[in-house]
N, C-alpha and C positions, 0 to 999 in steps of 0.2 A: 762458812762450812768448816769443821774440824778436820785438820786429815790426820790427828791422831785417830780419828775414829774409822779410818779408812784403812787401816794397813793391815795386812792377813802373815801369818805367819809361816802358809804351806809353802814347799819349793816342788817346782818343776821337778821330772825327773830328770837325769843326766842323758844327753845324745850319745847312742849309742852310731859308733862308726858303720859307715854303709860300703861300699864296693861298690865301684859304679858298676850297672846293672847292664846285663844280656837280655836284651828285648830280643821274644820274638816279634817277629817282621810279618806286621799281617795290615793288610790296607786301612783298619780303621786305626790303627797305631801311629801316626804319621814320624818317618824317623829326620831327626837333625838335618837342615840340609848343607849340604860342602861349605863353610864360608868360604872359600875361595869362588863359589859361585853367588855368592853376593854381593862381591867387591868392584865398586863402582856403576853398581846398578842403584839409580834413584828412586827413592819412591819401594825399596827391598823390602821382604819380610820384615816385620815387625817385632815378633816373637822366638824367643828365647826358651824350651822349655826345659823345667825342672824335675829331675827324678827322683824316682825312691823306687828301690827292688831290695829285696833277700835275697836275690838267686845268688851273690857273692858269698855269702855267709853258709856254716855248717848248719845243717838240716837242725840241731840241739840251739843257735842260738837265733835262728828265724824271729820266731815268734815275739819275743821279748826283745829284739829290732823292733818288730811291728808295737808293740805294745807302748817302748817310748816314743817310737814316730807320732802316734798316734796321742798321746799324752795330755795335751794342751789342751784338745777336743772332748775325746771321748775316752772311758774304760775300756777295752774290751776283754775279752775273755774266749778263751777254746771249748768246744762242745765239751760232754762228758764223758764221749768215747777215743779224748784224743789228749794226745800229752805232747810236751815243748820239743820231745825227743823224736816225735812222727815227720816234725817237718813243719813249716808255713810260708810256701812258696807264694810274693803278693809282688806285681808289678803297679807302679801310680806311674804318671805321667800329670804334669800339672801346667797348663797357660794360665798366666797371670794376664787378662784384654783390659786393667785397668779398674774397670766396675764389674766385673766378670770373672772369678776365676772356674777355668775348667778342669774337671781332672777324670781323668782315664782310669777305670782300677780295675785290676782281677786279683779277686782275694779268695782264698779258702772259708768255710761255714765259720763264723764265729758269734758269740753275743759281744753288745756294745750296749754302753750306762753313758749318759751324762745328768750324773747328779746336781741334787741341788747345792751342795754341799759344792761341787767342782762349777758351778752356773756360778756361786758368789765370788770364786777369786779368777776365774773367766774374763778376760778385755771382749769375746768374742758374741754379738748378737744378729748374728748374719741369719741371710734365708740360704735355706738346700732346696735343690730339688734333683733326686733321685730317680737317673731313666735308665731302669733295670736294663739290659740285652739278653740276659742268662740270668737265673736264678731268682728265689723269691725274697722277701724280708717282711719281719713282722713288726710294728714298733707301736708302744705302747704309750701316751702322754694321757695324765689325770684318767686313768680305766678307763680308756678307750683306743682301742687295736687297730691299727689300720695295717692291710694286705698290701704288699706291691710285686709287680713283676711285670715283664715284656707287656706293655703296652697299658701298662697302669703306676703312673708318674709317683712318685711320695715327694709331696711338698712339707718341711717342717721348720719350725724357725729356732736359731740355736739359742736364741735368751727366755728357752723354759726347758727344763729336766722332761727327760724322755730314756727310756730303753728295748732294748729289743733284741732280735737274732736274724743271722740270715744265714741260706745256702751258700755255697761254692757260689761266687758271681763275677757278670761282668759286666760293670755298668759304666756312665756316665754321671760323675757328680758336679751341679752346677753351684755355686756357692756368690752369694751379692750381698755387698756389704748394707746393713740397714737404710741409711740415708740414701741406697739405688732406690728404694721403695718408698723411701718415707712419705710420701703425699699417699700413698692408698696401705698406710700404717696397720688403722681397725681392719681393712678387708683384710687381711696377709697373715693378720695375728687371730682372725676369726676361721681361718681356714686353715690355720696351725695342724698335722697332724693329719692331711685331708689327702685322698687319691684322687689325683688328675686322670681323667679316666674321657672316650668316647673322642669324635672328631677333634676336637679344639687340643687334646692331649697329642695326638696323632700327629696335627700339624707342628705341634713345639718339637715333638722327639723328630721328626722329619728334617724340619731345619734346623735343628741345633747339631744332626748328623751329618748334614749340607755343609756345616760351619768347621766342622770336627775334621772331616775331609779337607781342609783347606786351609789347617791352623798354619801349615808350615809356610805359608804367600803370602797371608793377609800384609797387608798396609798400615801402616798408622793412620792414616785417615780415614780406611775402612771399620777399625775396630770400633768407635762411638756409634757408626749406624747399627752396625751389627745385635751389640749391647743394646741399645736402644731398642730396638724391633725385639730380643729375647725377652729384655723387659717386659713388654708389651702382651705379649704371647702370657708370659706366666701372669698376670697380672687377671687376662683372660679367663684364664684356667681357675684361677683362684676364687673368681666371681662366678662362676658357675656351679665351682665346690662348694662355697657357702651358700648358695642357694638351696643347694638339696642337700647337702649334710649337715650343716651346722646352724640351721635358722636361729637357733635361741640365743647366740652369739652376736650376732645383729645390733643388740641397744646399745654396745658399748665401743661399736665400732667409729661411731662418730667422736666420744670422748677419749677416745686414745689416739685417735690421728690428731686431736688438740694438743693432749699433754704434751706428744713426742716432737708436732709443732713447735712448742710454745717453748720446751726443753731444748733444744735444739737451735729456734733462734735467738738464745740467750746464751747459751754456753759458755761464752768467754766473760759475762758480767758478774759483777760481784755482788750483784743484787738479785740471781737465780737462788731465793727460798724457798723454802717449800709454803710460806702463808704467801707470796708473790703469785706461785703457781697456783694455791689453791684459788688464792681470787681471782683470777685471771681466766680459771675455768671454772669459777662459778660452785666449786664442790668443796667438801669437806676433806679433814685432813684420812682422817679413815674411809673415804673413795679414791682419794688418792692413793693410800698404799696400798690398797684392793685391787688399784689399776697394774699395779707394779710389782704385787707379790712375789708371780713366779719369775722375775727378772732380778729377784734379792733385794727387792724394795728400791723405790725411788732415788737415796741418797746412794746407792752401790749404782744404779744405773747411770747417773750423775757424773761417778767419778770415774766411771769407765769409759766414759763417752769424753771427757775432759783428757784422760790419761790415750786415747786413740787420737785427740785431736794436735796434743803434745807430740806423738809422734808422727803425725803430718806435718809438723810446722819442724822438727830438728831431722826430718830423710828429707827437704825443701835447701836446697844449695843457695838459693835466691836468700834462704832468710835467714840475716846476721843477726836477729834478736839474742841477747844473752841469754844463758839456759837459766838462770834466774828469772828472768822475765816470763820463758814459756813455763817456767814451775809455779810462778804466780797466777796465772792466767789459767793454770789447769788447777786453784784451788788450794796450792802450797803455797804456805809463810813460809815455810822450812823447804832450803834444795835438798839436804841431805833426809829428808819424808819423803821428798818426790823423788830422788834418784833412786830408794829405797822401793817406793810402792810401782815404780817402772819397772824396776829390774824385775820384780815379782810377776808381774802382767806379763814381759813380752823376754824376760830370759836374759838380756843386755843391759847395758847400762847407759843413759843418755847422753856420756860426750862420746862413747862408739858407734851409734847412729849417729852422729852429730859430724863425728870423723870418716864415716863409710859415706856420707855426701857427698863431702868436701873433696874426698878422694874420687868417687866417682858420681858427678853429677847426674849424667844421664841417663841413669837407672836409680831405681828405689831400692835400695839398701837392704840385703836380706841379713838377718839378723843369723848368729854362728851355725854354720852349717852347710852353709854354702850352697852350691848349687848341685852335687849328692848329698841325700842324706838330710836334708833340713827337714825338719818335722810339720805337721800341721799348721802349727803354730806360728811357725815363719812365714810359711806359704799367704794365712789368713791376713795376718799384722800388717803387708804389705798392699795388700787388695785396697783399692781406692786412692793411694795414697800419691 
């Protein structure tokens, strides 16, 4: 594979600095707890969580905080009866459970794009699901609208272009790295864009509130069952949404949990072609990139799942492989291609993941930004890893 054919020339926008943020204090919020009341208790809390607030900042430069927090993911954009100068007061709170991240948000009414244009220099093809508490959203994938609010879930997966608008809200957003799914692939991409709606929704939002309640104790050993069982639930939901909303999506849900198989258990070979993959599932080269369109074709998905896999193995303390080696292995003859087409993806560069390790082993390395203030994009990158 070429990875001159692989490198984009857009840049991130620049982080804008945050103020750590004034939470209001309301029980679904759960605030920090004392470390001096975690010291020498075995078996302690688990989690760490991450913020982002505007309430530091002047009412004029809110929004465009929000707008590069927001940058990696998605556009957004202010209604049309509002200006940068009104204000954009947004609190997130973010758990990273590993294959889970959770995150807390009350934001003001805004529209939000993810293009496809922003989908091809994207490292990001996570699943969301969206459980409204306050306020509604509208979001739009290939001319077809889905509604959501209080007690009607929005599941959507972020490796295809979507846009939309919401009210003033306050929701929970759950976000799972692809590979949490990858065995029910076709169901998850066939319910793309679908509302979790009636009992089986009821019970996810129920326990995933049960869970949210309780972010600040969990355990490390608690966090896998927990994942596990959410998994489970949306997985649920998603079989029932394809059922009744999307039947026509059905034929092709067997040949994409192949490909994403088949891509997936190959990743690190140098014999992952696309006439390999084609024979291997039996199709042509033009179903194959039909399969893969809105993900920016096969060879971008390829190299973003290579360039995600690169940064598992240099935030990894354990693994002394030369960065030569993990740039081979993701695809690059050239380190300075891969140090190039890394930096683009995730913002950093590979021997500062590489050194935020080595520095701190015991945690997953968040990429500049720290722990206010890191944008989407950090938060995402780090999810599984």
């Amino acid at each position: 594979m070429s990875d001159h054919s692989m490198e984009s020339e857009a840049d991130e926008p620049p982080q804008v600095p945050i103020d750590e943020p004034t939470l209001l204090e309301r029980r679904r919020w759960p605030r920090d707890s004392d470390p001096s009341e975690k010291a020498g208790v075995p078996n302690g809390p688990a989690l760490e969580p991450l913020y982002f607030s505007t309430h530091g900042l002047a009412p004029s430069q809110q929004f465009s905080a929000w707008r590069a927090h927001m940058a990696p993911l998605i556009e957004v954009g202010l209604p049309d009866d509002k200006s940068q100068e009104d204000g954009f007061s947004v609190d997130q709170i973010a758990w990273n459970m590993g294959n889970l991240l959770i995150v807390q948000q009350r934001a003001p009414a805004h529209s939000y794009t993810r293009s496809l244009s922003m989908l091809r220099r994207s490292p990001f093809d996570h699943w969301c699901v969206e459980l409204p508490r306050a306020g509604r959203s509208w979001t739009e994938v290939d001319r077809r609208v889905a509604e959501s609010g209080p007690d009607l879930l929005a599941f959507r997966s972020l490796g295809y272009p979507y846009r939309g608008r919401t009210t003033n809200s306050d929701s929970i957003l759950l976000f799972m790295p692809y590979e949490q799914l990858a065995g029910h692939a076709g169901l998850m991409e066939a319910a793309n864009n679908s509302i979790f709606s009636g009992n089986l929704a009821k019970l996810l939002l129920h326990y995933v509130t049960g869970v949210e309640s309780n972010l600040n104790t969990l355990t490390a050993e608690e966090l896998p069952r927990l994942v596990h069982t959410i998994s489970d639930l949306i997985v649920a939901c998603a079989s029932l949404s394809v059922a009744t909303v999307a039947p026509s999506k059905l034929p092709n849900m067997g040949m994409m949990e192949r490909a994403h198989r088949y891509i997936h258990g190959n990743l690190r070979s140098d014999e992952l072609t696309l006439e390999k993959i084609c024979r291997s599932l039996g199709i042509s080269r033009t179903r194959l990139y039909q399969l893969f369109s809105a993900s920016g074709g096969v060879l971008n998905y390829i190299r973003k799942q290579r360039l995600l896999a690169a940064y598992a193995d240099l935030s990894d303390a354990t693994n002394t492989r030369p960065i030569s080696e993990i740039a081979e292995a993701a695809g690059f003859d050239l380190a300075a291609n891969f140090s190039r087409a890394f930096s683009h993806e995730f913002g950093v560069n590979p021997r500062d993941i590489r050194k935020a390790a080595t520095l701190q082993p015991s945690r997953s390395p968040i990429p500049p930004g720290g722990r206010y203030g890191g944008s989407f994009g950090d938060w995402l990158s780090v999810l599984g890893k």
